[in-house]
GUFIFI-513174 format. One line per 10 residues: number of its first residue (from 1); for each residue x, z, y of C-alpha. Coordinates in steps of 0.2 Angstrom, whole numbers, padded with zeros to 4 digits. Each point is the difference from the previous one (the first is absolute). Example, Ala and Ser with C-alpha at 12.3 -4.5 7.8 and 13.67 -1.06 7.14 Angstrom:
1) 0062,0039,-0022 | 0006,-0003,0017
***
This chain:
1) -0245,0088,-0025 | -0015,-0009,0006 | 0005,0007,0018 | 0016,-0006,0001 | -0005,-0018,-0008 | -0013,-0002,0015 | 0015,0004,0011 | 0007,-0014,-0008 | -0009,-0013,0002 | -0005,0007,0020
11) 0018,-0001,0005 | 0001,-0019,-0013 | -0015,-0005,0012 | 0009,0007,0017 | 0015,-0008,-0006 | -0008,-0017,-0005 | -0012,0002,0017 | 0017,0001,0012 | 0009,-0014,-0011 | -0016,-0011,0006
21) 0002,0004,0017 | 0019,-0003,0000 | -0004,-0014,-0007 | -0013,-0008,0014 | 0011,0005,0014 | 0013,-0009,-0007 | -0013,-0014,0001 | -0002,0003,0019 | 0010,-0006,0012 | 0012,0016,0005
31) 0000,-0002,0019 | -0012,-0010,0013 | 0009,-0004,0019 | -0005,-0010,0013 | 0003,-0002,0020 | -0003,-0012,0010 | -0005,-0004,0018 | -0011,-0008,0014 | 0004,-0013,0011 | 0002,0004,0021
41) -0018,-0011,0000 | -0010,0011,-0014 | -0006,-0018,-0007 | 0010,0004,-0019 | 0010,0011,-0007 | 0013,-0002,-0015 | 0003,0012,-0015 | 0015,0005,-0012 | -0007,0005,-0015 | 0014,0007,-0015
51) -0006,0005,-0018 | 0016,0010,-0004 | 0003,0004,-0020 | -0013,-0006,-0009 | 0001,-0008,-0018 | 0000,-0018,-0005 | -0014,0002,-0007 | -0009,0007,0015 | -0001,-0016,0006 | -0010,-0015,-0002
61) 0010,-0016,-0010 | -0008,-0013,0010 | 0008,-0001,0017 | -0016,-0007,0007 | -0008,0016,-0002 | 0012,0011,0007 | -0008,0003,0015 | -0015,0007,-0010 | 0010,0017,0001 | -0005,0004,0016
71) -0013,0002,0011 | 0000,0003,0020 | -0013,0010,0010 | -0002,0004,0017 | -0008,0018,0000 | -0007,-0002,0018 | -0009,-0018,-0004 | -0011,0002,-0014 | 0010,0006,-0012 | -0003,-0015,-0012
81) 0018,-0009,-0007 | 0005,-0014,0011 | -0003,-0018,-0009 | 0015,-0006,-0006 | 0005,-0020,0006 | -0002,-0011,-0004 | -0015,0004,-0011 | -0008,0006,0018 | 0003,-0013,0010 | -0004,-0012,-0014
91) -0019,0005,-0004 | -0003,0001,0019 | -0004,0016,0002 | -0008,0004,0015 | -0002,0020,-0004 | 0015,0007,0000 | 0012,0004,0016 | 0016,0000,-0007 | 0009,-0007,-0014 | 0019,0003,-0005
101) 0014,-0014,-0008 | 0016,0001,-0011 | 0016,-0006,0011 | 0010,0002,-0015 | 0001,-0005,-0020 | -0001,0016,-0008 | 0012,0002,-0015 | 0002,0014,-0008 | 0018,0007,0000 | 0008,0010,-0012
111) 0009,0016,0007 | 0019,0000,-0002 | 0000,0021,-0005 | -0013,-0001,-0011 | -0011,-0013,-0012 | -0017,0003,0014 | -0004,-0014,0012 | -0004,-0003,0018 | -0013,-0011,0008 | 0001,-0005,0018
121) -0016,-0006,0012 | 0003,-0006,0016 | -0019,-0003,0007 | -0007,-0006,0016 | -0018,0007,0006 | -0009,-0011,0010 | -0016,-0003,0009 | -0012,-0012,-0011 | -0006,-0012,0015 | -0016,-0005,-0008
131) -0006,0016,0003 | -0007,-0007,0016 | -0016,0011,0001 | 0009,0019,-0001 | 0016,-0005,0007 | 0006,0017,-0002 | 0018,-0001,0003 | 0016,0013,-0005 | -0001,0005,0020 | -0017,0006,-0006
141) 0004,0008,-0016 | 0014,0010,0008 | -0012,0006,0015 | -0007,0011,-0015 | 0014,0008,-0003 | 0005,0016,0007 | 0017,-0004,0009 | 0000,-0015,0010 | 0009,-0018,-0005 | -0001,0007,-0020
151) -0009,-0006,-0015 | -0001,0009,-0018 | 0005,-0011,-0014 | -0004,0005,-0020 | 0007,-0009,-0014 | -0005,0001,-0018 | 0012,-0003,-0017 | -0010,-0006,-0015 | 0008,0001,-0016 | -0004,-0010,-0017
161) -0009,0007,-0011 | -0001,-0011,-0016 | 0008,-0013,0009 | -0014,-0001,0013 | -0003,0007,0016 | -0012,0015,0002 | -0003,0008,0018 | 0001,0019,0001 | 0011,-0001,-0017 | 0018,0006,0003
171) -0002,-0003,0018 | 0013,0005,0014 | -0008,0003,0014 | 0010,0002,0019 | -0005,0001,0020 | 0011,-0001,0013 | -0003,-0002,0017 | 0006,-0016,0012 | 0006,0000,0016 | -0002,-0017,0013
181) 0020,-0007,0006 | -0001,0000,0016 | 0019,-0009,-0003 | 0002,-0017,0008 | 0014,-0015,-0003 | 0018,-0003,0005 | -0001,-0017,-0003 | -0007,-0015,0010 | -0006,-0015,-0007 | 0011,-0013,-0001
191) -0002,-0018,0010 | 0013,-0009,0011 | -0001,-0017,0009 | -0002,-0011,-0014 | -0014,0010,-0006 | -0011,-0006,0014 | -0006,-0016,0001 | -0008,-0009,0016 | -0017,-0009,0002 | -0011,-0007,0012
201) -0004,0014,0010 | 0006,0014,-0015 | 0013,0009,-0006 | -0001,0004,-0020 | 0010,0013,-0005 | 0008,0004,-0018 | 0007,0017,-0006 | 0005,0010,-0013 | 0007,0019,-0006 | 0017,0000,0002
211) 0006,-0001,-0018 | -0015,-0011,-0003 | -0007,0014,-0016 | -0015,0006,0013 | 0006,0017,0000 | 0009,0009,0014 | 0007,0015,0005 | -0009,0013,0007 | 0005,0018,0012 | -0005,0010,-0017
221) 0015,-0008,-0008 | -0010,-0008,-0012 | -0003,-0021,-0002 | -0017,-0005,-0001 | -0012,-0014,0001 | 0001,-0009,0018 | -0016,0005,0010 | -0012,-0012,-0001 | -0001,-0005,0020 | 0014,-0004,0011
231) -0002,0000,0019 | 0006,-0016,0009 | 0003,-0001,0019 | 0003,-0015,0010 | 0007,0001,0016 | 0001,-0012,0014 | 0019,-0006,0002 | 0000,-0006,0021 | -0005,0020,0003 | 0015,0010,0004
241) 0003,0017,0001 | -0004,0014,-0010 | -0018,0005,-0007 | -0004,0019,-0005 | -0010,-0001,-0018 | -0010,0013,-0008 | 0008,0012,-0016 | 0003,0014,-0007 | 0010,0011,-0011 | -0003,0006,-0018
251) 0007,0018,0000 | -0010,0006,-0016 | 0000,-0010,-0015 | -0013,0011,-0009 | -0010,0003,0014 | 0000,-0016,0010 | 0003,0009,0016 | 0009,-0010,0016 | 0006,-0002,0016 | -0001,-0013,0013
261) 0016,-0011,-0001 | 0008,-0013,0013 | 0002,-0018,-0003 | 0001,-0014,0010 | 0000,-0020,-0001 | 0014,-0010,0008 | 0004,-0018,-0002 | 0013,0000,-0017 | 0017,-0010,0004 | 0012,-0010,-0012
271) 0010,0015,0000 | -0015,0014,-0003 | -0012,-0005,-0013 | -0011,0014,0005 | -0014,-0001,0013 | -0010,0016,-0004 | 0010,0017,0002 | -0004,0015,-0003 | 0005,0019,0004 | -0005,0016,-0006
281) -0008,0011,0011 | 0009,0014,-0003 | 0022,-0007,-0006 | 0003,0016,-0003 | -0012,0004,-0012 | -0006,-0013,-0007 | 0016,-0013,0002 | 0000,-0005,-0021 | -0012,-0017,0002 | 0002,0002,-0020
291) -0007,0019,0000 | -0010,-0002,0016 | -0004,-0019,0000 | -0009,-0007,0017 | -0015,-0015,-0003 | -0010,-0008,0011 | -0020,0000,0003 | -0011,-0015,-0007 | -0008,0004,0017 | 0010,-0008,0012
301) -0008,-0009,0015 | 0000,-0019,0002 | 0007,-0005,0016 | 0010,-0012,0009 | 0016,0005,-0011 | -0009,0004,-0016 | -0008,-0017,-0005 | -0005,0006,-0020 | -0002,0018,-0006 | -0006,0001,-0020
311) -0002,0007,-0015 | 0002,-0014,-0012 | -0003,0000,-0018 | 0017,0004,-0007 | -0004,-0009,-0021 | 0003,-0018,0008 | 0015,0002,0007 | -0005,-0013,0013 | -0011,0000,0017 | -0004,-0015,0011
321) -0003,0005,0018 | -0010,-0014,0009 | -0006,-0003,0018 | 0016,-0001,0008 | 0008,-0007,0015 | 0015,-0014,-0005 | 0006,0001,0017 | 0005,0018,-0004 | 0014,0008,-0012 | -0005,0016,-0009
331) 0010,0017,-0008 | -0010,0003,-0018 | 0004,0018,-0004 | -0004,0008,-0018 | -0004,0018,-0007 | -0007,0008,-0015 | -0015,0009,0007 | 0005,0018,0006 | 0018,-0008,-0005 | 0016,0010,0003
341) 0011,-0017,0005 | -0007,-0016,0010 | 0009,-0017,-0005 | 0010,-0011,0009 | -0009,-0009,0013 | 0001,-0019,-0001 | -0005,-0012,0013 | -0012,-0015,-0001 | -0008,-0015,0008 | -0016,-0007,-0006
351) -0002,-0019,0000 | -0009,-0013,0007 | -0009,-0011,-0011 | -0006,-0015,0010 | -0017,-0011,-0008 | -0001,-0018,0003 | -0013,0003,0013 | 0012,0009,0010 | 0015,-0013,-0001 | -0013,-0010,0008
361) -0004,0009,0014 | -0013,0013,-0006 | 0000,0019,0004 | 0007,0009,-0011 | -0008,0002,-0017 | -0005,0017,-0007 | 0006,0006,-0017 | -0016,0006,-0007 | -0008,0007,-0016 | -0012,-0008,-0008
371) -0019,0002,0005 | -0010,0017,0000 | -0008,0003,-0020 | -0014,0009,0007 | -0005,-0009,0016 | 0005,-0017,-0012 | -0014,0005,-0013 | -0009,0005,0014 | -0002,-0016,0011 | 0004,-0012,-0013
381) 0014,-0008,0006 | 0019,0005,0003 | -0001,-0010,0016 | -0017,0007,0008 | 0003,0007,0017 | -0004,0017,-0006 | 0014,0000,-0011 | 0013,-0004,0013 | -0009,0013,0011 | 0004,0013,-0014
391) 0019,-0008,-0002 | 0001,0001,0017 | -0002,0020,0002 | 0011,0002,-0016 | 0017,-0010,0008 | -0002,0004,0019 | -0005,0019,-0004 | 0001,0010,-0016 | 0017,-0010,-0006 | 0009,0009,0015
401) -0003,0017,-0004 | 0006,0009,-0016 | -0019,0005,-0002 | -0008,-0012,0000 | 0012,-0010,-0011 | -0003,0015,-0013 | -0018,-0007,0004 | 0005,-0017,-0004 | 0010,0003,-0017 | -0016,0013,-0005
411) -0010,-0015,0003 | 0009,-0013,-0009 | 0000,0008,-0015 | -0020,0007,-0002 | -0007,-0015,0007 | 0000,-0015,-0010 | -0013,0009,-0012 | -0010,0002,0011 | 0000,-0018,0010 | -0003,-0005,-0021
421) -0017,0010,-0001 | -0006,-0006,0018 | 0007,-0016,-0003 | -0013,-0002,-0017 | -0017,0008,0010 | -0008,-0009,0015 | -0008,0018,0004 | 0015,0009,-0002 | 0008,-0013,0015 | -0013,0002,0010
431) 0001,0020,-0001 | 0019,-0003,0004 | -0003,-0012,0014 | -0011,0012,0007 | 0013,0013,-0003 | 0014,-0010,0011 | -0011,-0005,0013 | 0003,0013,0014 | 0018,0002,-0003 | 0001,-0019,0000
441) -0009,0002,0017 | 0015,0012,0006 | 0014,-0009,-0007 | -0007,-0016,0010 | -0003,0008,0016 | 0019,0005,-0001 | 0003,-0014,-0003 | -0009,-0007,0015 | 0009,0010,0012 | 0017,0000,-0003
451) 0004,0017,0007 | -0002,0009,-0015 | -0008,0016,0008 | 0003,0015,-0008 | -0015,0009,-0002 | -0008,-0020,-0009 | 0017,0001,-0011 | -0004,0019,-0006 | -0021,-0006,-0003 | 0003,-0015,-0009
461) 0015,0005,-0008 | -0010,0017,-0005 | -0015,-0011,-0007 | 0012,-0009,-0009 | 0008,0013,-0009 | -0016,0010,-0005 | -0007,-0022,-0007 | 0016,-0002,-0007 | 0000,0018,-0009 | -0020,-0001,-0006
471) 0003,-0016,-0008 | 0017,0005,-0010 | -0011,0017,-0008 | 0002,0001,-0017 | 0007,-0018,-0003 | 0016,-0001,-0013 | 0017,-0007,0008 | 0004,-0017,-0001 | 0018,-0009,0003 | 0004,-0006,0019
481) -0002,-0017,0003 | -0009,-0004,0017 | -0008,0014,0012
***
């Protein structure tokens, strides 16, 4: 009797145990998903996360703390949860490489077969720029990885316990592995004539995706988020003719490979829109410019046809292109980087803007920035000689290469902080006049002889580079306003 009462109460307790258990996975999400993928530059990559057929009461009643759920890891990092913004951002966290958003409102939503719910996270994973002293980028993560252009991704599901969320409690737990897209877009941006205005000397032009939304189309099928540079080539109308240009051809959208393309330039026509076309180097294979699409390389060479060859920052929508001749129409051409299509191309004068001095019989006036922060802290005055001197180089050499206008933008945003600090210290002007006095010396020579012999363009352009570069170390970015 005694036997068969402790057999009993074993199977009551086995029973009771299993009823428990049943009972907490109830309380757990059934099913954890994600996917997701990287962008063709490896700079973020976006997830799909899906908590499939999980109770009400899995989930927390405040919306604000939805996102508590989940956690993101990046095995190959550090293996430490990515901060979630904007907390991260928000206490200026200079540790942490990466840190992950929510694209959506996440609401749970109850199933139509049964009485569980779903919850939906659409995340982006991005780089946190303050972390300026690691700089460890995805490019870097994936490197560890042991096939190329991959990274490993973990999520975490916390449930509530007690209404509260406790980590390693009820937790779903997924890896899954990333590959980069290597597909590109079949859309250009849009612009036409009336979204480029004239200047003295300049050309501004305005654009935008085609449905306005930011997204476009990409060769994988799927739309996505515009890419965040567009390339933007100027051509000289009066050249006629036909210019080969440098492209390829994607082949491989999961590995990236290609082939070299043709395309060439020719001046458009009222009845042909299109200056730049393009063929596939091989019709019979790779004919489908939506399967097979040809772009072109950022790395044309700027000639006598090619005026302006850039990557320009695509968030503005908007791009002024300056140092121009009004005596001179030009063809503005646009592309998404590594673009599948090229727009329209539209032709444009700059104008003429004539000062008062001119009209009474002065040379022409220059249409120039305002004086040098830096030599202007330095000497004292915007007007010192020096200052022109250093004006001087920037309009008659480093505006008419795409270099050194990359050098010029760099410059205009890390310098006025440090024209500030000199500006406040007689020692630290003195250091800096010291600093500028041999490339001044350069500059002035060129200056003196007119010819503008190479070898003195490559010294004092070189010296001033490496002055240029030393004195923007370390110095946080400031908005353009002079040079």
């Amino acid at each position: 009797m005694a036997a068969l009462s402790k057999a009993r109460i074993t199977a009551f307790t086995v029973f009771v145990g299993l009823l428990l258990h049943l009972y907490s996975l109830s309380c757990l999400a059934k099913t954890l998903d994600f996917s997701g993928e990287i962008n063709s530059e490896m700079t973020a990559f976006s997830l799909e996360i899906n908590i499939l057929q999980a109770p009400l009461e899995t989930f927390t009643k405040n919306a604000a703390d939805l996102d508590k759920h989940i956690e993101i890891y990046l095995p190959q990092d550090d293996n430490n949860p990515l901060l979630h913004a904007p907390a991260a951002l928000a206490d200026n966290n200079h540790n942490i490489h990466f840190y992950w958003r929510v694209d959506n409102v996440p609401s749970p939503q109850q199933r139509s077969t049964d009485t569980n719910y779903d919850l939906k996270y659409k995340v982006t994973i991005l780089r946190n720029s303050l972390d300026a002293s690691s700089a460890i980028s995805l490019k870097d993560v994936s490197a560890k990885e042991a096939k190329p252009n991959t990274l490993s991704v973990q999520v975490k599901f916390f449930d509530l316990v007690n209404g509260k969320f406790v980590a390693g409690t009820n937790q779903l737990d997924k890896t899954i592995i990333l590959a980069q897209t290597f597909a590109v877009p079949l859309e250009a941006p849009q612009f036409g004539a009336n979204n480029i205005s004239s200047s003295h000397r300049a050309l501004t032009i305005n654009w935008q995706s085609v449905d306005g939304s930011g997204q476009v189309p990409y060769s994988g099928g799927k739309p996505n988020r515009a890419p965040s540079q567009v390339q933007l080539m100027l051509f000289k109308a009066s050249e006629t003719g036909t210019l080969p240009l440098k492209a390829v051809q994607l082949l491989n959208s999961d590995t990236g490979e290609t082939v070299a393309a043709h395309c060439e330039y020719s001046v458009p026509s009222d009845t042909d829109p299109q200056c730049v076309k393009c063929t596939p180097a091989d019709a019979s294979k790779y004919g489908d410019q939506k399967q097979f699409p040809i772009y072109l390389l950022s790395d044309q060479d700027e000639d006598d046809t090619i005026v302006r060859n850039e990557l320009v920052n695509n968030t503005k929508g908007s791009y002024a292109v300056k140092n121009l001749s009004y005596i001179e129409s030009y063809v503005v051409m646009l592309q998404y980087e590594k673009g599948g299509l090229r727009s329209d191309c539209v032709m444009a004068t700059p104008e003429r803007t004539a000062s008062l001095t001119e009209l009474n019989g002065a040379s022409e006036a220059e249409l120039k920035q305002s004086a040098c922060f830096i030599a202007t802290a330095a000497y004292g005055h915007p007007l010192d000689a020096k200052v022109a001197t250093f004006v001087w180089f920037r309009d008659t050499f480093l505006e008419t290469f795409a270099a050194g206008r990359r050098l010029v933008d760099l410059y205009y945003t890390y310098s006025p902080g440090l024209a500030t600090l000199i500006e406040g210290s007689s020692t630290l002007r003195t250091l800096t006049r010291g600093i500028l006095w041999l490339p001044e010396r350069y500059i002035t020579l060129l200056k003196t002889l007119k010819t503008y012999p190479l070898a003195y363009v490559n010294v004092g352009g070189a010296l001033s580079l490496l002055v240029l570069a030393g004195l923007l170390l370390g110095l946080r970015p400031h908005r353009r306003k002079g040079i």
